[in-house]
C-alpha positions as CSV (number, residue, x, y, z in Angstrom):
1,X,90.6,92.1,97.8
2,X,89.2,95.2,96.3
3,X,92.3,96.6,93.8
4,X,92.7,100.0,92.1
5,X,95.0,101.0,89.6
6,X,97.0,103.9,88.5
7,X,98.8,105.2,85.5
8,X,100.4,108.3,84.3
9,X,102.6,110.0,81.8
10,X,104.0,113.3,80.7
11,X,103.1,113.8,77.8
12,X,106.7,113.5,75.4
13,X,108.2,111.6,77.5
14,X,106.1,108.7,77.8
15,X,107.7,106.1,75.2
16,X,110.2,105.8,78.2
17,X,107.9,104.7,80.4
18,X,104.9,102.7,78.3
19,X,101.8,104.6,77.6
20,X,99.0,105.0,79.8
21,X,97.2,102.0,78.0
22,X,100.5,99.2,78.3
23,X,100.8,100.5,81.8
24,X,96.8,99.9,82.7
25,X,97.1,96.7,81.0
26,X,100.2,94.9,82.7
27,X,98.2,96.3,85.6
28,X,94.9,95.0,84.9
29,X,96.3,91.8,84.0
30,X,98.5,91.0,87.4
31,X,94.8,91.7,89.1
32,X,93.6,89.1,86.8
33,X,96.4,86.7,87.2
34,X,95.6,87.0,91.2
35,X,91.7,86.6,90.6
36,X,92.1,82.7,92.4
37,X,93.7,85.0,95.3
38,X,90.1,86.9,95.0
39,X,91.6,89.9,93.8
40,X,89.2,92.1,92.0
41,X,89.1,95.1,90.1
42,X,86.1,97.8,89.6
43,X,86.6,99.8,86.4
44,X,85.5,102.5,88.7
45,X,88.8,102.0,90.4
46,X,91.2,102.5,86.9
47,X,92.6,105.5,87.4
48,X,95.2,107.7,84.7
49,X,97.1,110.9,84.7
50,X,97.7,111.6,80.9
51,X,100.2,114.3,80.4
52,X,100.5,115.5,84.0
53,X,104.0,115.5,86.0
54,X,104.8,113.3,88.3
55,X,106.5,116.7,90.6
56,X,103.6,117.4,91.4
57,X,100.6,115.8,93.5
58,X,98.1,117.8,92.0
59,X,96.7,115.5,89.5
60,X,92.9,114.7,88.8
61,X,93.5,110.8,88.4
62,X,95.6,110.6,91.9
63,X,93.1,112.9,93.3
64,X,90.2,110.8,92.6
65,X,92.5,107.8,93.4
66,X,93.1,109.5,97.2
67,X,89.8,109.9,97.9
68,X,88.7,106.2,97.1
69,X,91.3,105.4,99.6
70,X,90.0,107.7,102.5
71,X,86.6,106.3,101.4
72,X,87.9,102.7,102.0
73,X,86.6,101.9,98.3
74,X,90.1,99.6,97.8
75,X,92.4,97.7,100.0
76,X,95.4,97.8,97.2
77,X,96.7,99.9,95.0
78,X,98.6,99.0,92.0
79,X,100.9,101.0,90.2
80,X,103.8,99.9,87.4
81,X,106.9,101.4,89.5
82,X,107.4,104.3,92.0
83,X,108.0,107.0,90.1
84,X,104.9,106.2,87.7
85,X,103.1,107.5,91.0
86,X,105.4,110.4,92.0
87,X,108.6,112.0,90.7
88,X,109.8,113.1,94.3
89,X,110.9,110.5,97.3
90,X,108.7,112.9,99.6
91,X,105.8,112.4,97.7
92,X,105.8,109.1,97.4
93,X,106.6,108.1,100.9
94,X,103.7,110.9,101.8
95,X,101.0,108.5,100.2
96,X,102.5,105.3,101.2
97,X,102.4,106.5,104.5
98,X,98.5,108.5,103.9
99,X,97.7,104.9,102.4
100,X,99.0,102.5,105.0
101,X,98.0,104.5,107.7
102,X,94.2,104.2,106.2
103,X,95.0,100.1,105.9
104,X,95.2,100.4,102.3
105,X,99.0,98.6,100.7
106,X,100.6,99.7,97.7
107,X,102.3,97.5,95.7
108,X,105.2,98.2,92.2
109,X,105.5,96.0,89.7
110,X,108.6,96.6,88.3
111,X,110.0,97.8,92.0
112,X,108.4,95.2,94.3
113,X,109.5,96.2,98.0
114,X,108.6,95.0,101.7
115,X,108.9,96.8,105.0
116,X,112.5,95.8,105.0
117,X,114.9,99.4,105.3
118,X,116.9,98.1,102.8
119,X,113.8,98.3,100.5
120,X,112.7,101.5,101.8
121,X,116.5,103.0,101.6
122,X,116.5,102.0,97.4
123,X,112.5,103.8,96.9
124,X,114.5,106.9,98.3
125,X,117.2,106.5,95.7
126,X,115.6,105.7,93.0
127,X,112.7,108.5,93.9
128,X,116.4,111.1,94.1
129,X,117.4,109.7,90.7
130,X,114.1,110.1,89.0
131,X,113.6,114.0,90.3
132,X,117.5,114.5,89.1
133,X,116.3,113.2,85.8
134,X,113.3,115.6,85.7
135,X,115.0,118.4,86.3
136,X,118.0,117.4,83.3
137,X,115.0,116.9,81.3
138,X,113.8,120.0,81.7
139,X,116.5,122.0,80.6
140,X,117.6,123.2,84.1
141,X,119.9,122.5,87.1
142,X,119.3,120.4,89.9
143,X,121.5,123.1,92.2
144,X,120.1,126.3,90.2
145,X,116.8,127.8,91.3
146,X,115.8,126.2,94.1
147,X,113.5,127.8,96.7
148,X,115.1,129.2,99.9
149,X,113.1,128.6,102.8
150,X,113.6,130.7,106.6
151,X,113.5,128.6,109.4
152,X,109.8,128.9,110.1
153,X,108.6,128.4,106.4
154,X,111.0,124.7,107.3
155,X,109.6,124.3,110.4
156,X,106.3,124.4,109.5
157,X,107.5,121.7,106.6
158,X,108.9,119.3,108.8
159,X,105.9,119.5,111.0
160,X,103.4,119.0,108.2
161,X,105.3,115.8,106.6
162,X,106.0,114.5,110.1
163,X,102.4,114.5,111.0
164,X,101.6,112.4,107.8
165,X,103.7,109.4,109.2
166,X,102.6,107.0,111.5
167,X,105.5,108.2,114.3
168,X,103.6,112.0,114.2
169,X,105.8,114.6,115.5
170,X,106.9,116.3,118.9
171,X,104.7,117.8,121.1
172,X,106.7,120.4,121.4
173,X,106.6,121.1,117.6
174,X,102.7,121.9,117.8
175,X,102.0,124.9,119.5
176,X,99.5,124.5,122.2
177,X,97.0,127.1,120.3
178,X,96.9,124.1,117.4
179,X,97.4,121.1,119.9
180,X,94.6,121.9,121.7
181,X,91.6,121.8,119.4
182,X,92.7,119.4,117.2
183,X,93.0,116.6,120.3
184,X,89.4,118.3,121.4
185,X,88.0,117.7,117.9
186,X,89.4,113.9,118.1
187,X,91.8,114.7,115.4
188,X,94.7,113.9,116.9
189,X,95.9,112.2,119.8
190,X,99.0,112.6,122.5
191,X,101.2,109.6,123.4
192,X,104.4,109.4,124.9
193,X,105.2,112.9,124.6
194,X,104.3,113.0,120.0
195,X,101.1,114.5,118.0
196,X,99.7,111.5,116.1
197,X,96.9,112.2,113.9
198,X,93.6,110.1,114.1
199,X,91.8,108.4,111.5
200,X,89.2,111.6,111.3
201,X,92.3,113.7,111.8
202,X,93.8,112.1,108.6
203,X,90.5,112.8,106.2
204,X,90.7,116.0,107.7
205,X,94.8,116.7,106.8
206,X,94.4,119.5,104.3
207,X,91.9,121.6,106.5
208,X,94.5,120.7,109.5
209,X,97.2,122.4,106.9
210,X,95.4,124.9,106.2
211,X,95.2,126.2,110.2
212,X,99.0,125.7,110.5
């Protein structure tokens, strides 16, 4: 099994959370621990964040570490806890989901979880808790500030994280005008009444946002 790795941390605040190197090598040494299992581990596939945030998904290391994924370069990822890969719960179930749906797992080690809700339901808490301890951290409010959105602008939102889960969304939350091409294209695909995108349609997810 072909395994990447990923670390990150924000600069002052990584004593908290192990630097970059302790969290590449408890990494790099589960791999090797697993190597009987054939588990192996291309240092083309180490991947690091050093002094980027984990709010947002922006980052050079998870960037390069998406595209080895769409590439099919690794069947696992491996990452030191959930919030190592993203501060927000939306982000992190957006590339569980962008990663499953491409047949690629991802796996914690200090937060190991299945598909059990239970496990899923304590990755939203903690993913809460860890964006509530971002914002203390940074001197401000988790109530003050925060970006009002009209109804479309959250439309749209719900549509575009809907369409990067497995379940897709309502066909009637895709305007015909959108629907159309993108099934033409082979992008994505109707079924029992719900836009789900393809595989090409999920390479393709930015440009799709783009249109929306």
């Amino acid at each position: 099994m072909r395994v990447a790795i990923y670390g990150r941390v924000s600069t002052s605040h990584q004593v908290d959370h192990q630097t970059i190197e302790q969290q590449l090598e408890r990494l790099s040494a589960h791999v090797r621990a697993h190597a009987a299992e054939g588990w192996m581990l291309d240092p083309a596939h180490v991947f690091r964040d050093d002094g980027y945030s984990g709010a947002m998904l922006a980052r050079p290391g998870l960037d390069h570490l998406r595209d080895a994924v769409k590439n099919h370069e690794v069947d696992h990822v491996l990452v030191t806890a959930p919030d190592r890969l993203a501060r927000n719960y939306v982000h992190q179930m957006v590339l569980l989901e962008e990663w499953g749906h491409l047949g690629c797992a991802a796996e914690f080690l200090d937060r190991p979880m299945s598909d059990d809700p239970h496990d899923h339901l304590l990755l939203q808490i903690r993913g809460a808790v860890a964006e509530y301890e971002r914002t203390l951290l940074s001197g401000g409010s988790p109530v003050a500030g925060r970006e009002e959105l009209d109804q479309s602008a959250i439309r749209l939102e719900e549509m575009y994280l809907g369409l990067r889960t497995r379940n897709g969304v309502p066909e009637q939350q895709v305007s015909s005008a959108l629907r159309t091409p993108w099934i033409g294209s082979g992008w994505a695909e109707l079924q029992g009444g719900r836009i789900r995108l393809t595989p090409e349609g999920w390479l393709r997810l930015d440009a799709l946002a783009a249109s929306i």
